[in-house]
C-alpha positions, 0 to 999 in steps of 0.5 A: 152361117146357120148350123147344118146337121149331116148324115155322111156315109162310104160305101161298106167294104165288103168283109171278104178280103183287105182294105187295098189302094183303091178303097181308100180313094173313097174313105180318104174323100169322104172323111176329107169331106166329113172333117171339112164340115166339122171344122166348119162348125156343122153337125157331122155324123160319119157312119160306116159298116162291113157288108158281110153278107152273101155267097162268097163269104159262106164259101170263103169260110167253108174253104178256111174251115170257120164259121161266117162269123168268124170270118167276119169278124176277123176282117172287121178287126183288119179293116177298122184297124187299116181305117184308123191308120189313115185317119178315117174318122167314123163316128160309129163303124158297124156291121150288116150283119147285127141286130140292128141293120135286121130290124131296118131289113124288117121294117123296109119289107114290111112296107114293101109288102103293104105297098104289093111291091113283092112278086114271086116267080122262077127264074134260070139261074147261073149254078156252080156245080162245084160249090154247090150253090147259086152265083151272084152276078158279081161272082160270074166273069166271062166275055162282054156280049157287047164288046168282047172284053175278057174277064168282065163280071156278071153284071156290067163290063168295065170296058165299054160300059155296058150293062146285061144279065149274067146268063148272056156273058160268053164263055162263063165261069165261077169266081169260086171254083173256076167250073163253067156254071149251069142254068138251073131253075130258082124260085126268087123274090122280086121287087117291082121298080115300075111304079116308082118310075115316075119318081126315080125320074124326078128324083133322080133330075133334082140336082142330087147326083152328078150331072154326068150320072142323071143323064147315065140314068135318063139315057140306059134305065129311066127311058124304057120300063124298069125291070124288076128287082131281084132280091132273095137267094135261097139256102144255102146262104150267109145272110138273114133268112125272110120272115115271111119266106122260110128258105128264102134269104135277102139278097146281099144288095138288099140289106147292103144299103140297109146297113147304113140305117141300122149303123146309125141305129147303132150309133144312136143308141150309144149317143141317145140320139133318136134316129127319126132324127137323122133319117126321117129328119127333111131339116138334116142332110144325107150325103153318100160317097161311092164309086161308080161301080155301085151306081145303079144300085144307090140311084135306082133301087135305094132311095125306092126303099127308102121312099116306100118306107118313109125314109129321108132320101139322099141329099147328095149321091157323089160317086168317084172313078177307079184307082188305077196304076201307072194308067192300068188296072190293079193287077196282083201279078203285076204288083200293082194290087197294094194292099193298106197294110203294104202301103203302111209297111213303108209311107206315111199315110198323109203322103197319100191322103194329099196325093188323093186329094190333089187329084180327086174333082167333082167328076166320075174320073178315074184317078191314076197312082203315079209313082214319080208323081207321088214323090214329086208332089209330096217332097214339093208341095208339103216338105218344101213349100208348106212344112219348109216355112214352119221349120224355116221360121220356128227355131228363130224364135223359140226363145221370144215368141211371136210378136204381140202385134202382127206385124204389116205383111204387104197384105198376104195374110189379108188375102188369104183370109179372104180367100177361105171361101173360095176353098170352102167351096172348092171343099164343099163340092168334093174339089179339093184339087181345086182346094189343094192348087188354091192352097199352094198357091197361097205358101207359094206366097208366102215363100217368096216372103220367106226368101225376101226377107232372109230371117236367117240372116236377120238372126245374125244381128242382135241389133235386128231381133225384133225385126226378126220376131216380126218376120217369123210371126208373119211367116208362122201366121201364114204357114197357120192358115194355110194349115187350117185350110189343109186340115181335112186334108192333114189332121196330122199336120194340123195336131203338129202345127198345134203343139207348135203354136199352142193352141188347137187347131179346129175351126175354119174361123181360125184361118181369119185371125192372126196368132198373136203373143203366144210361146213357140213350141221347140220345133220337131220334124213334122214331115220327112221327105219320101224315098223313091226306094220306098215306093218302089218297095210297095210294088214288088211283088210279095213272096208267096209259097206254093201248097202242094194240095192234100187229103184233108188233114186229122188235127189230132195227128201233128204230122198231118195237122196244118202248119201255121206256116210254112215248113221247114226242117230240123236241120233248117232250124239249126243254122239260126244263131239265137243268144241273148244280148243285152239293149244298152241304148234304143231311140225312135226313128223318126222317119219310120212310124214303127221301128226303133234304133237298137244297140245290143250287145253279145257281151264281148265286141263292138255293140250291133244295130237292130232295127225292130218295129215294136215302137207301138209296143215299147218306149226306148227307156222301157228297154235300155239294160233289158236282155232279149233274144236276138237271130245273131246270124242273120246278113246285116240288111240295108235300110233307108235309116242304116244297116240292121245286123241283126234281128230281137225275136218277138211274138204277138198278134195285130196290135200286139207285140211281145219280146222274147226274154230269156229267164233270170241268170242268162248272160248277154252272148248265150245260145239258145239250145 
């Protein structure tokens, strides 16, 4: 198998509001697709970006009283650090809003330019009277005037399909002030698609993209003349200004895409890589995820940038359906809107990357999160038929080791390996449903070894130890190489089974040849079963407070400044009971990625426990005989883990966590005053 070079991307989230459930449909899928393709032995380089760019985040900005780059950022920071809880492995993350994704902008319209693909004229304009400024289509919602639909945006209704100018929507209104926008007139720079119809068509035909999309394409766009390509704003606007047009900015659609050249620019520049080597490379591969909503503007308007400035066009568009809940939409007043970091608060990320990848095909569909389902799935297929054969097996032979020749299986080894190519394929086509099926089947096998074989009971013979170190060596094998399918999937999983079996799990190769003659790691829980409580939990609405509207505050003046949170009163403070306790034991809780168990004591009384989530922050032997300050008064709270009598006081910031400790000569049980 010859060594491919690939270029993957995701679409770029846009740097105005948090990573939720339906973004990780796609980063989920597409770093499944990235790690595949490493452990196989290719090339990989997985590069991302925050879209910063447009109106919304200069009126967000303003409302919040930051400059866009500020802003930015901020949400740069919360995105990188909701990726890496769930294991997305970019090689480079960066930002549309830098030197480098400037530079690429430069160059694409300089070629547009010599190509006398750029026109100018006016056009009319939805306005927000409000705000001030012109509305992107996106920023627009009224009535479909195809189908009715309420609530649909500017450019496309989810509803029926359908695609029309944002001047034709029904009953408009602003995404930003609410206000019923006006036409006014804009000068505005286009880009004219037409003479690069012909091509589109082709490209578009040449077995690129889904099946299902070309004859989208064919059928609504490519049949009849393309329009022209709108792609300037005037000021006011976050973005970069055009050379060659003062006043005039590129539009956020335009330079979106830009950002994955100037991200791989950047990554380039750190790892010395020429970047001609990756987007002017016709030996290399360039695949993009994406969801559908996005479609028009990756398959039509991208690569005709990329083919007039001498880019490498995609070898691969493949764009996924919608997240939607209990068969709806996402909906915030329905609880249904889960943000990442609510998800985190109480379910391992693995739970949800296989529930993604258990339900992702090569098609466009849409996905459906169904809570029963994710338990289901979850506490049958990983806890009870894959991690079961580990934690079945691997504490009977701590003290041997696995057998120095692999025993006779029946052939289940052999069959499994020799249907590795089958889930490589299933893999390489974006299937892992049809990947994950294939994978339980295969522990469904290797169960049923399990069963008939009983080395449970085996292990209460002395006389039938080997016997039994035969039997656990087949069943850790089996469980190996199921791993090393599952490993895009659960790298998690596959680092566990590693320390277990000593020695890395990172080629595909590895599913094809017996674990011989090596140690076995004493066995750690490596998955818990999941609570239906706790997903429950994730979609009960979070408490929000109401803000009753006021002047504009003088930050000079501590009774009009605004509050970091919301307000309470003296006589509110007063009924906390903060004293200082002394931590005479911690230990992790190994259900829970963040808490620690806690045993504080007030200096008189039976100790109290406190669950705290400082475990990222503080090893337990850290803080065995250290004083903290603890809320005394708090109603002891019920857990899945126990009961919490108690709360220790600590401040800090995302990553960051520090307790309150009280000065030298306190004693465990004072108030604080």
């Amino acid at each position: 198998m010859s060594r491919r070079q690939i270029l993957v991307t995701s679409a770029l989230p846009y740097a105005n509001g948090p990573i939720h459930l339906g973004h990780l449909v796609e980063y989920i899928q597409t770093d499944i697709f990235a790690r595949f393709q490493r452990l196989r032995g290719h090339r990989v380089a997985y590069v991302c970006a925050d879209d910063t760019h447009g109106t919304a985040i200069m009126i967000r900005a303003q409302k919040e009283g930051v400059a866009p780059e500020q802003l930015v950022a901020a949400m740069a920071t919360s995105h990188q650090r909701d990726f890496a809880a769930f294991g997305i492995s970019f090689d480079h993350y960066g930002s549309t809003h830098s030197a480098a994704s400037r530079a690429a902008c430069d160059q694409i319209w300089q070629a547009l330019r010599a190509a006398n693909l750029v026109v100018e004229r006016s056009v009319e304009r939805l306005y927000d009277p409000v705000q001030r400024t012109f509305l992107a289509d996106r920023f627009v919602v009224g009535e479909c005037p195809r189908c009715g639909a309420k609530d649909q945006y500017g450019d496309n209704c989810e509803a029926c399909g359908s695609t029309y100018a944002a001047t034709e929507l029904k009953h408009p209104r602003s995404v930003h002030s609410g206000a019923t926008p006006e036409l006014r007139p804009s000068r505005q720079l286009f880009v004219r698609l037409e003479p690069l119809q012909e091509f589109l068509r082709g490209w578009t035909a040449s077995g690129v993209l889904q099946p299902e999309v070309a004859n989208y394409l064919a059928g609504h766009f490519l049949h009849q003349p393309l329009q022209d390509w709108d792609v300037s704003r005037p000021a006011p606007y976050f973005g970069f200004e055009i050379p060659d047009e003062p006043g005039q900015y590129w539009y956020v659609w335009f330079d979106a895409p830009i950002g994955y050249i100037g991200s791989t620019a950047e990554w380039c520049a750190r790892t010395g890589e020429p970047l001609d080597d990756w987007w002017r490379n016709d030996a290399g591969e360039i695949v993009h995820f994406l969801g559908k909503d996005i479609t028009y503007f990756h398959t039509l308007f991208w690569p005709a940038l990329l083919k007039v400035a001498g880019f490498r066009l995609p070898t691969r568009v493949q764009i996924h359906g919608f997240l939607r809940v209990r068969g709806e939409k996402m909906s915030k007043s329905r609880g249904t809107f889960v943000t990442a970091a609510r998800y985190l608060q109480t379910l391992d990320p693995a739970w949800l990357r296989y529930y993604y990848a258990s339900k992702l095909g090569p098609r466009i569909d849409d996905l459906d999160f169904v809570p029963d389902e994710f338990v289901g799935k979850v506490n049958s297929d990983l806890v009870g038929r894959v991690v079961n054969l580990a934690s079945r097996s691997a504490r009977l032979v701590e003290a041997t080791g696995l057998a120095v020749r692999y025993p006779d299986d029946g052939g289940l080894f052999a069959r499994a390996a020799a249907l590795g190519e089958t889930i490589a394929a299933a893999y390489e086509a974006c299937d892992t449903k049809e990947a994950m099926r294939l994978c339980m089947g295969l522990a469904d096998a290797a169960n049923e070894y399990v069963e008939a074989k009983a080395p449970w009971t085996l292990k209460k013979d002395p006389a039938r130890a080997g016997e039994l170190q035969d039997v656990c060596t087949v069943v850790l094998n089996l469980f190996r190489q199921i791993v090393v399918y599952l490993t895009p999937v659960l790298p998690e999983l596959a680092a566990q089974t590693g320390r277990l079996l000593g020695g890395a799990v990172d080629r595909w190769q590895q599913a094809q040849e017996p674990l011989v003659g090596t140690p076995v790691a004493p066995f750690e829980r490596m998955m818990a079963r999941v609570e239906v409580a706790a997903v429950q939990a994730m979609f009960e609405p979070e408490p929000t407070t109401a803000v009753a509207a006021t002047p504009t505050p003088d930050p000079t003046d501590p009774l009009t400044r605004e509050p970091l949170a919301a307000e309470i009163q003296l006589a509110d403070f007063e009924k906390v009971d903060l004293r200082v306790v002394r931590i005479v034991a911690a230990e992790p809780v190994p259900e829970a990625k963040k808490l620690l168990r806690l045993q504080v004591s007030l200096g008189s009384g039976p100790p109290r426990t406190v669950f705290a989530g400082i475990k990222g922050a503080y090893a337990p032997e850290q803080l065995v005989g250290r004083l903290v300050v603890m809320v005394a008064n708090l109603a002891p709270r019920r857990m899945k883990f126990g009961v919490s009598e108690g709360m220790v006081v600590a401040a800090g910031t995302d990553g960051e966590v520090f307790l309150l400790s009280p000065d030298a000569g306190a004693r465990p049980g004072q108030r604080l005053h």
